[in-house]
Structures are given as C-alpha cells and as structure tokens.
N, C-alpha and C positions, 0 to 999 in steps of 0.2 A: 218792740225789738224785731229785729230781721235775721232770720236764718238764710247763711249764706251756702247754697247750695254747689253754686260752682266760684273758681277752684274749689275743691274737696278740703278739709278738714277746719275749716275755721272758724272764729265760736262766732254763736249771734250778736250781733249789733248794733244799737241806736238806730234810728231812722234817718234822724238830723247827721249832717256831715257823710254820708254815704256817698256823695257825687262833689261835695264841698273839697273835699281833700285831692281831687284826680288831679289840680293841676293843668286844666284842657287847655288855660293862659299860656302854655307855656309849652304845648306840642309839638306847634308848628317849628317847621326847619328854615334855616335861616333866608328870608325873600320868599318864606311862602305863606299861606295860611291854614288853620286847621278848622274844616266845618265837620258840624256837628248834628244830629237832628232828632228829636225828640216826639213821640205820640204816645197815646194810649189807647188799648182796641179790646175790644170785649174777646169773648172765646170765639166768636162765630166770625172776628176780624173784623166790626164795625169803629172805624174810628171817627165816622161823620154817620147821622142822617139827614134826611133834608125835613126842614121847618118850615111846613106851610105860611105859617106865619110872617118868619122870619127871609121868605123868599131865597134862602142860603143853608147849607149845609155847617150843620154844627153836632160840637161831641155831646153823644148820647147823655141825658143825665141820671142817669142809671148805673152811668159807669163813673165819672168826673166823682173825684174825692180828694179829701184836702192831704193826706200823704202824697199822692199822687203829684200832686200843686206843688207839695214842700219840695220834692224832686227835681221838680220842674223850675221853681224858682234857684234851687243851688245851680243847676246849668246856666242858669240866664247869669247867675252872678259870678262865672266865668268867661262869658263874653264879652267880646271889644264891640260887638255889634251881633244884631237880630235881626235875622233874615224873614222879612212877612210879606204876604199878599195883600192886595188891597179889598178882601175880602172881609180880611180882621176889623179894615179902619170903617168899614159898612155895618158889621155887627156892631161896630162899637159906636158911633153914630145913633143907632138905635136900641141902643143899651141892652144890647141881647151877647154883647162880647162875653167869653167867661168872667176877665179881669185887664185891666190897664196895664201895660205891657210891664213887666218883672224888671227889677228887683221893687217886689212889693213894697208897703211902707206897713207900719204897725210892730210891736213888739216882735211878734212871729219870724221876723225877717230880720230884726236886726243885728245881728252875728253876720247875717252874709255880706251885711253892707258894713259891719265893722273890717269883712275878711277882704273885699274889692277895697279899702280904702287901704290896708296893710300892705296888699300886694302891687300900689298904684296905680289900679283902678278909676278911670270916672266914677263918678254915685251911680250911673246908669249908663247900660250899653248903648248905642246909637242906632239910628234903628235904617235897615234896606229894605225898600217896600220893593217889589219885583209887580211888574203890572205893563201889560202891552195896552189895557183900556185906557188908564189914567182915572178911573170910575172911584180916585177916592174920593170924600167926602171931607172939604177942609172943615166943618167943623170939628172932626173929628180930630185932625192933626194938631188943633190947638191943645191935646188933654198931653200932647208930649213936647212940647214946646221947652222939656227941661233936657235935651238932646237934642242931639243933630238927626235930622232926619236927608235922606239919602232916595231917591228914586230911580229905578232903570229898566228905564224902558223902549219901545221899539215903535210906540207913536210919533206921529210926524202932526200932530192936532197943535200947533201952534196956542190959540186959545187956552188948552190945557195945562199945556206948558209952562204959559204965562203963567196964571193963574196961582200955579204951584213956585213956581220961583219966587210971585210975590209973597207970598206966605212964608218965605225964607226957606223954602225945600229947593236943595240940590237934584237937578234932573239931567241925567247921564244917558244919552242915548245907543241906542247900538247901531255898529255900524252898518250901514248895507251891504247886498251878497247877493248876486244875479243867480237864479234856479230854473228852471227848466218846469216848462207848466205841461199839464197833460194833454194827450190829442184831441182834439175837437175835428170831426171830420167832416164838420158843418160849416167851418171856418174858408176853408182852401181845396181845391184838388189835392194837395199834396196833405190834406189832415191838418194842420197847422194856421193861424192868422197871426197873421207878419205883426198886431197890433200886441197881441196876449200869449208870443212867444215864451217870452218873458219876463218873469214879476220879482217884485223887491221882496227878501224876505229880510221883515224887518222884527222878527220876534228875539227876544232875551234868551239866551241859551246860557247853560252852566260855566261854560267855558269863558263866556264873556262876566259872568258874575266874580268868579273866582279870580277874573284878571284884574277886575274890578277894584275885589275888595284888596289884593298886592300893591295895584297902584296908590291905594288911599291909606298901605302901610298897619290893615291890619292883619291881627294875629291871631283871633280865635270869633270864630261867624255860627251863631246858633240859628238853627232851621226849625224854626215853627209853623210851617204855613202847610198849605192841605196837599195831598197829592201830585196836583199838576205841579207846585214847583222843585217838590221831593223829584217827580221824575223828569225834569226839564235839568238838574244836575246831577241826579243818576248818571243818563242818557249819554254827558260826556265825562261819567269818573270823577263827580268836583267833591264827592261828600267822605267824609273818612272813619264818622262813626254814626251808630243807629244807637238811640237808649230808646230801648219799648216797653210798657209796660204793660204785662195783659190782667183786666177783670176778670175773672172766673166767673162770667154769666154770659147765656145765651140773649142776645138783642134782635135779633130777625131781620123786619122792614123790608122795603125793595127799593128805597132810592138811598142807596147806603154810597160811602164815600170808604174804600181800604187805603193802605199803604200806598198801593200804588195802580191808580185808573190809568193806563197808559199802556202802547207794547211799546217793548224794550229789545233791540239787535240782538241782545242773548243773557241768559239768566244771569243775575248778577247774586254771587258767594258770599255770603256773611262768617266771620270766624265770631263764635259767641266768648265775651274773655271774663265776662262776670255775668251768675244769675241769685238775687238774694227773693225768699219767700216770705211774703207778710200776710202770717196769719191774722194781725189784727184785722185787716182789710180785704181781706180774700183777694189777692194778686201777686202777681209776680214783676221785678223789676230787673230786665238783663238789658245789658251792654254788650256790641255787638262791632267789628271793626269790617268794613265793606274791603275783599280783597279781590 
C-alpha cells in the first residue's frame, strides 16, 4: 500500500493503478502534445553512475526496484510514444539495459495492456530516439521491430543515415541555424577568420522535438532518457511534468549522472501536485508539473 501524503487527507492505496488512472493520453490541448519524464534518484540525487564496464552511465542498483518499474511501466502505458537516447539502444545491445522498452510483457503487466487497448491505444508506444551521433547499434533496433521507431537528429553522416532508413527507421533531421563562433585572435588582425566566422548548428533542441512530435500527430511523449536530453527540452520549456521517485539511501561515487548535468538561463519551478510514501520499499513517489 501507498500512504498518500500530499494532497492531505486521503487513505492509503494500491501500488498498481496510481499513475494508470491519470489519464496523461488525454492532457494535451487540442494541436499540442503532453511530455512527460520520469527517473529515480537515490537521497544523495544519483540517478546514474558510470559503469566501467559498461563504458556508459546507468541507474545505481542499489536503488532500481520493481515497484519502482511497475510505476514506470503504468507511465509508458500512457504514451503514444517514448522519448530515448541512443544511449538505451547501446545498453541494450550489450544486455546491460534495465529492460526492453515498456509496456512489459508477462502477467505483471497485463491490466495495462488490457487498459491501452480500451482506451485505443497501440499494444506499444513508438519509440523517438534523439541522438546528434547516430552511434546506435542496429542490432539493437531489431528487439523493437514491433513499433515504429523514429530518429532526430542533427547529423549530416549520410552513411549513417542510410543505414538506419534501411532498417526501416524514420530519420528527421533538423534544420540548420547560422551562429556566431568565438574570436580567435590568431585567425585575422581584426580577431576573426573569414573561414570559421561561421558554423552550422546542427544539434536537436526541445523545440524542434516538440514540433516534431505535433507534426507526426501525437498526444502524449514519455521522456526516459538521461540528463542531457531532460535538459536539451527543459532549456526550451518542451516538458510539462516530472514523476520522481526518490530511494531513501545514500549512493556517493564521483562520476554520478543527476537530473540535470547542464546550466540552464534560470532556475526552472516545479509545483509538486501529488506525493505517495511506500513503506514497503523505502521510497517516495511525487508528481510534479514544470511551471
């Protein structure tokens, strides 16, 4: 059961159906979308370390538990699409990923994929990999071949490109934007070389994801992916809610991964609109709306 501590007075609750019942399908206002974005971070704010092994940053498992999952999986099972990095599809690649992208399969799950069919739902959201490398790894994209998979990015690697179109991946690039490069005072008398004035900037911004996902007609964009793409639509206001969920234990480390590795033009306000406490599991799970 879940003690729901905020709003005030109302009784404990199920686990199952606490994020099932919100309805996130159905937020968005009419020609927009509603994203969404989900982690889990220990007390001390770890919600990556880095895996020697694994050459990549992944959640502590120390903290990772399957309440936690079941949370996570009700979210994914209100999405029209899953917002990831090509970071996931390299974990998953070398079978270090937590799990195959949600709505799980198994007993455990099947109420949410009776609830996406009720509400007509695909069996599975679609999934937007965000990635200026293109560094993912097609074998990995064959484990989701039961979805449309979506890429957008800010490469001009034609080869890559290919590559990924022939595997039947839709690749959306963004457009270019002339920017102003720094002075080099080695270049010219005047500081400046006529050659490197100017560069393309061709990386992915929030603003282009969010137009993205209007134009492709959908309604609700779940954000799973680490940091840099949390603050890449920060940055331009694209995200509408946070669900966090924090472990009650200290994890330490130094090459930690929080919320948000990045600076941001000015702090950004969260109103907190639900917080439920789960003594089974020594954690807390609040919802949060970015204002």
């Amino acid at each position: 059961m879940l003690k729901q501590v905020f709003p005030y007075g109302e009784k404990d609750s199920p686990l199952e159906g606490t994020y099932l019942d919100l309805n996130l399908h159905k937020q968005a206002s009419a020609g927009d979308v509603f994203i969404y974005a989900n982690y889990i971070t220990s007390l001390d704010g770890r919600i990556a370390l880095y895996d020697e092994d694994l050459g990549e940053y992944a959640v502590p498992k120390s903290i990772a538990n399957g309440r936690d999952w079941r949370l996570y999986q009700e979210l994914a099972g209100q999405a029209d699409i899953m917002l990831t990095s090509a970071r996931y599809f390299r974990q998953l690649e070398k079978g270090k990923a937590q799990d195959l992208l949600p709505v799980g399969s198994g007993e455990k799950y099947v109420d949410i994929k009776r609830w996406r069919k009720k509400q007509g739902l695909k069996a599975q959201p679609d999934v937007m990999i965000l990635s200026n490398s293109l560094d993912i790894p097609l074998a990995a994209l064959e484990k989701v071949q039961d979805r449309k998979v979506i890429v957008c990015t800010g490469s001009t690697d034609q080869a890559k490109i290919g590559s990924l179109e022939q595997a039947g991946v839709q690749v959306i690039r963004v457009m270019s934007s002339m920017v102003e490069t720094s002075r080099d005072p080695s270049a010219s008398p005047r500081g400046y070389s006529l050659a490197s004035q100017f560069t393309l900037s061709l990386r992915v911004t929030g603003k282009f994801v969010r137009q993205t996902l209007i134009d492709l007609k959908y309604r609700s964009a779940y954000l799973i992916a680490g940091p840099e793409v949390h603050a890449t639509l920060l940055k331009n206001d694209c995200i509408n809610e946070l669900f966090l969920s924090t472990y009650f234990a200290l994890v330490g480390g130094k090459k930690i991964s929080t919320l948000l590795d990045a600076d941001l033009p000015q702090a950004k306000t969260l109103k907190l609109l639900s917080s439920y406490l789960d003594t089974q599991e020594n954690q807390m799970f609040q919802r949060f709306q970015y204002v």
